[in-house]
C-alpha positions as CSV (number, residue, x, y, z in Angstrom):
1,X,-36.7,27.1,13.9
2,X,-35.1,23.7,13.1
3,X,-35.0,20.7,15.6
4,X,-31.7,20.0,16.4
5,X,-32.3,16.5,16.3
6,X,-34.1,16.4,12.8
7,X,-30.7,18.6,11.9
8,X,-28.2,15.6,13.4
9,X,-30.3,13.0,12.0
10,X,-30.2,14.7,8.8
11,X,-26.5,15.1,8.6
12,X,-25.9,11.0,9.8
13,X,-28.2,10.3,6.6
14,X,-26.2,12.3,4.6
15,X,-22.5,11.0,5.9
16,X,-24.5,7.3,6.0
17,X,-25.0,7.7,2.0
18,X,-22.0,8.9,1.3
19,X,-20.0,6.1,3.4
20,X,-21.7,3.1,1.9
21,X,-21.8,4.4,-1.7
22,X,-19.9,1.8,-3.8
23,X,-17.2,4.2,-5.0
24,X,-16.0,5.1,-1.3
25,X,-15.8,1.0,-0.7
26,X,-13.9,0.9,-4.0
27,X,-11.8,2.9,-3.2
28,X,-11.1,2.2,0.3
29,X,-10.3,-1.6,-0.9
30,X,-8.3,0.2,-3.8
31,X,-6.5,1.8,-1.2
32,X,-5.6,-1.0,1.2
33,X,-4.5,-3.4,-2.0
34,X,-2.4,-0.7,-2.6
35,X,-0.7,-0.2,0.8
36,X,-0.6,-4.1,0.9
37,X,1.0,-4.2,-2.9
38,X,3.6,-1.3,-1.6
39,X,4.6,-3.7,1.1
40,X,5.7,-6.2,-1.5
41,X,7.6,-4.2,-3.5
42,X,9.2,-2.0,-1.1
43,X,10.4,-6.3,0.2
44,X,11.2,-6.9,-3.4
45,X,13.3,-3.8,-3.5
46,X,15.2,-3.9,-0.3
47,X,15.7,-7.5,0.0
48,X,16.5,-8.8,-3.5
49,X,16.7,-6.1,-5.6
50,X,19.3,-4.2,-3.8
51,X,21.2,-6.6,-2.6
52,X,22.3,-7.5,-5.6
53,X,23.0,-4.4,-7.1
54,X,25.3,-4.3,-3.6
55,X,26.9,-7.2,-4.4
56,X,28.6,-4.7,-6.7
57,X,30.5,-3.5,-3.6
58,X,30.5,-6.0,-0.9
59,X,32.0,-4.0,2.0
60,X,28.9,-2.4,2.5
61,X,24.9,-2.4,1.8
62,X,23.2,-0.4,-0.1
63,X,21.6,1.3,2.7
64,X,25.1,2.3,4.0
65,X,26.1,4.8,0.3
66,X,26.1,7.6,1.4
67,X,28.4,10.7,2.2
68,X,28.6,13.7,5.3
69,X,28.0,17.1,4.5
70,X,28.4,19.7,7.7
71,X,27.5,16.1,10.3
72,X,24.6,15.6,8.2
73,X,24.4,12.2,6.5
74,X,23.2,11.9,2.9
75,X,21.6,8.3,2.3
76,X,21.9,7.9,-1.0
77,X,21.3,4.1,-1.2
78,X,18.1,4.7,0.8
79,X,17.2,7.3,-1.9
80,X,18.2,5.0,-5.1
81,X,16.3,1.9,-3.4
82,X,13.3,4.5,-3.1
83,X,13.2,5.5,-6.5
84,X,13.2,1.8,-7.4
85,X,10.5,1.0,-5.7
86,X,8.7,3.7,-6.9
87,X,9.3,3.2,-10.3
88,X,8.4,-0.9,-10.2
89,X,4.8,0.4,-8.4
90,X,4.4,2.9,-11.7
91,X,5.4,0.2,-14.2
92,X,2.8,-2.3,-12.1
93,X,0.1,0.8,-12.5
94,X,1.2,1.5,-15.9
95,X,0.5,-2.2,-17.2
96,X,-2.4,-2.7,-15.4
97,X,-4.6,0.0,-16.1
98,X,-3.0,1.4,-19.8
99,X,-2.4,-2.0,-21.2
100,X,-4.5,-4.1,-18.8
101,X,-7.9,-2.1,-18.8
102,X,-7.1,-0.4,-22.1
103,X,-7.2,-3.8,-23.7
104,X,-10.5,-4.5,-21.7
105,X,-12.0,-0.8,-22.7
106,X,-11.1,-1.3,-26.5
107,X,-12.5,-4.3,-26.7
108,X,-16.3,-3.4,-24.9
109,X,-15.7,0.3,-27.4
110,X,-15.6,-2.3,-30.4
111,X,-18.8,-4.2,-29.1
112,X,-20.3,-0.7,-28.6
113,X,-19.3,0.0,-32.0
114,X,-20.5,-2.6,-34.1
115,X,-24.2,-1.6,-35.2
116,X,-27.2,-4.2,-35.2
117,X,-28.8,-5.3,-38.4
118,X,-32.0,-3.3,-38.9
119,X,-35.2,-4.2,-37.8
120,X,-37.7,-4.8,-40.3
121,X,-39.5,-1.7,-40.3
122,X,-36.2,0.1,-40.9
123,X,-36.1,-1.9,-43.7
124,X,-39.3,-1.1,-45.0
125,X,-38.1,3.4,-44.1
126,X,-35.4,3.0,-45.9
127,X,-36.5,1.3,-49.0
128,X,-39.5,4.4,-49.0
129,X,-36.7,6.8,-48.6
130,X,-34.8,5.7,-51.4
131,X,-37.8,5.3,-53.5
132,X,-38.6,9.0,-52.5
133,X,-35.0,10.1,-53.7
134,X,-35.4,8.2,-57.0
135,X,-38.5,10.5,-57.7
136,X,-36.9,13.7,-57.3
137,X,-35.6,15.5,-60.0
């Protein structure tokens, strides 16, 4: 039988190395930089953005376009200044990691890429080689 306290300790080990692994920290900074970033937009978006594009009519905010169907209110402007910020956070992603990281990826590929000179041994195996292919008939 199993001691219920080798079991417990066991499992804390387990959770401990999976907490404190550097992808979970990653990707709980990741997260919060994210939440925090969303923040900015969604200000950018409500209080610049939209504003302006209410400026178009000025008897009303954005946040008031809207109609009534059966005493339920559709909030259009809500849903337009949504989408907005929405698609500023994908074009933010989109640059950042296709064109941002891409960049940095081609770039390390290329350095990958690029063989070294050979040694001088290789040298020496591949002048043999060629030497043996010049015999053959």
């Amino acid at each position: 039988m199993i001691d219920p306290r080798k079991k417990v300790f066991s499992l804390f080990d387990e959770f401990k190395n999976f907490a404190l692994k550097g992808n979970v920290i990653d990707l709980a900074v990741g997260v919060i930089i994210g939440a925090a970033f969303k923040t900015i937009v969604d200000s950018l978006v409500n209080n610049i953005i939209m504003p302006l594009i209410g400026a178009v009519s000025p008897n009303q905010s954005y946040k008031d376009w809207g109609f009534e169907v059966g005493g339920s209110r559709v909030a259009i402007g809500q849903f337009l200044g949504d989408i907005l910020s929405f698609l500023i956070i994908a074009l933010v992603l989109f640059l950042f990691i296709v064109k941002f990281l891409g960049f940095i990826m081609r770039a390390r590929k290329e350095e990958a890429v690029a063989p070294l000179p050979p040694t001088r041994d290789q040298e020496i195996l591949m002048e043999i080689r060629d030497l043996l292919k010049a015999r053959q008939p």
